[in-house]
C-alpha positions as CSV (number, residue, x, y, z in Angstrom):
1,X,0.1,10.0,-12.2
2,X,-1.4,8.1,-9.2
3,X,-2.5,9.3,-6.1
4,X,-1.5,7.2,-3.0
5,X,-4.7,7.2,-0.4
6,X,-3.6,4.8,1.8
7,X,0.1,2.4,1.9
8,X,1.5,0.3,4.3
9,X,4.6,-1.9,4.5
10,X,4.9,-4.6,6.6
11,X,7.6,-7.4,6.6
12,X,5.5,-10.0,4.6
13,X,3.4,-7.8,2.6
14,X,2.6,-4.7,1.4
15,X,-1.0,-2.7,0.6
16,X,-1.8,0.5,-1.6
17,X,-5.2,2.2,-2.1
18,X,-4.0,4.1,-5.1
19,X,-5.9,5.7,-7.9
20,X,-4.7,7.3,-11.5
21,X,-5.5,10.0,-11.8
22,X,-4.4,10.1,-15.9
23,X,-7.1,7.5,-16.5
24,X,-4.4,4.8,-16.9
25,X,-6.0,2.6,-14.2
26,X,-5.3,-0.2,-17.1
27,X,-1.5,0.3,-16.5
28,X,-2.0,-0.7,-12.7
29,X,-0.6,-4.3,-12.7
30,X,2.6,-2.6,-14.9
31,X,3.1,0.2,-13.1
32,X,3.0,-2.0,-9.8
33,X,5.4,-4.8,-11.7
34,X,7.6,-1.8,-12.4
35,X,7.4,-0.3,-8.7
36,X,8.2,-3.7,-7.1
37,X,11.1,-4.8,-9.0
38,X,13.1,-0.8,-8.3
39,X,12.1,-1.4,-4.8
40,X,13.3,-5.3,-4.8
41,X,16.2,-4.4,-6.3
42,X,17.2,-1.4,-3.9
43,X,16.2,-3.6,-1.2
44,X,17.8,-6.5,-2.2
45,X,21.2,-3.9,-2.4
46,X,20.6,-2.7,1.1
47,X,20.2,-6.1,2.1
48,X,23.3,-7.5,0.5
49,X,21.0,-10.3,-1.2
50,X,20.0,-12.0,-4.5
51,X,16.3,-13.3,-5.7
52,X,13.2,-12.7,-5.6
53,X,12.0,-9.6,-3.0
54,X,8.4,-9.6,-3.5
55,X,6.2,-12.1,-4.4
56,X,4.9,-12.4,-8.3
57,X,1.4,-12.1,-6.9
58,X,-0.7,-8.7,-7.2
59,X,-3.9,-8.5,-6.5
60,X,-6.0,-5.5,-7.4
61,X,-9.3,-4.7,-6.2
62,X,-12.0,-2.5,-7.6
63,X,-13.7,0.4,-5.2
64,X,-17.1,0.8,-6.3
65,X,-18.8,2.8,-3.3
66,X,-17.8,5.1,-0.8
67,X,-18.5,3.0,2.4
68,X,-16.0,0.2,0.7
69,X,-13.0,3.1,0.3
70,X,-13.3,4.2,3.5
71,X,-12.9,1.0,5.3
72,X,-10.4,-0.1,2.8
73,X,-8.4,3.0,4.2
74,X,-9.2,1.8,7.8
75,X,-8.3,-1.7,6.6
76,X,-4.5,-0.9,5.1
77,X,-3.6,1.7,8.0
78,X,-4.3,-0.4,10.7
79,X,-2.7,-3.5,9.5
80,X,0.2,-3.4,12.0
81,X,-2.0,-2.8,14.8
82,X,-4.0,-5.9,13.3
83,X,-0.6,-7.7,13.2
84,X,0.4,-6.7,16.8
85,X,3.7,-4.8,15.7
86,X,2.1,-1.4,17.0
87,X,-1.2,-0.3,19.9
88,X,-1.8,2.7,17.3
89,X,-1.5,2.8,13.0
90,X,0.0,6.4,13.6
91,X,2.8,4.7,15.7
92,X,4.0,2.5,12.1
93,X,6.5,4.2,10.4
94,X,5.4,2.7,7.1
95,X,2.2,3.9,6.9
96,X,0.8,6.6,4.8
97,X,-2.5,8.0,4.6
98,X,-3.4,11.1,2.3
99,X,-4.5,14.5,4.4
100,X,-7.5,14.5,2.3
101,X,-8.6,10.8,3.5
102,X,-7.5,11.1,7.3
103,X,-11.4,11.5,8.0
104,X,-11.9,7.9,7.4
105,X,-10.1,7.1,10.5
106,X,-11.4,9.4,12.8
107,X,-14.0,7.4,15.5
C-alpha cells in the first residue's frame, strides 16, 4: 500500500519519501521496522555476518506543502552526488525516483 517517490541507499544510510496510499500513514514506523529487519537480515546473509544492519533510529517527517516535497525529492536523489560517490544522481544505482515525480528534478 505505499507508494515510493523518492529512495536512496547509501552505505551509511538510507532515505524514502513514501506515502500510503491505504491511509495507514500510522503504520509507518512498523512497516519501516518490518522493512529493515527483511532487508538486514538478507543483507546480513549476503554478507556472511551477525548483528545489527541498520540502526534502531527512524526518523519520519511530515510533508505539508508542495515546495517542501519537491525539494525533499531533490534532496534524497542527489545524496550521492552530495556525498561525492557520483557527478550525476542518475549515475547511483540505488536511487529511485517515481515517473510521476521526475519533474522535480528537472532545472
Amino acid at each position: 500500500g505505499w507508494t515510493i517517490y523518492a529512495a536512496v541507499v547509501l552505505s551509511t544510510h538510507m532515505h524514502l519519501l513514501i506515502r500510503n496510499m491505504q491511509g495507514a500513514s500510522d503504520k509507518l514506523i512498523s512497516h519501516v521496522s518490518a522493512f529493515k529487519s527483511y532487508t538486514g537480515g538478507r543483507a546480513n546473509k549476503i554478507l556472511d555476518r551477525r548483528g545489527r544492519f541498520w540502526a534502531h533510529d527512524c526518523f519520519d517527517v511530515w510533508i505539508r506543502t508542495p515546495d517542501k516535497f519537491e525539494s525533499t525529492v531533490c534532496y534524497i536523489a542527489n545524496n550521492p552526488v552530495k556525498a561525492g560517490h557520483v557527478k550525476c544522481w542518475t549515475d547511483w544505482p540505488w536511487v529511485q525516483v517515481h515517473d510521476d515525480v521526475l519533474f522535480c528534478l528537472k532545472n
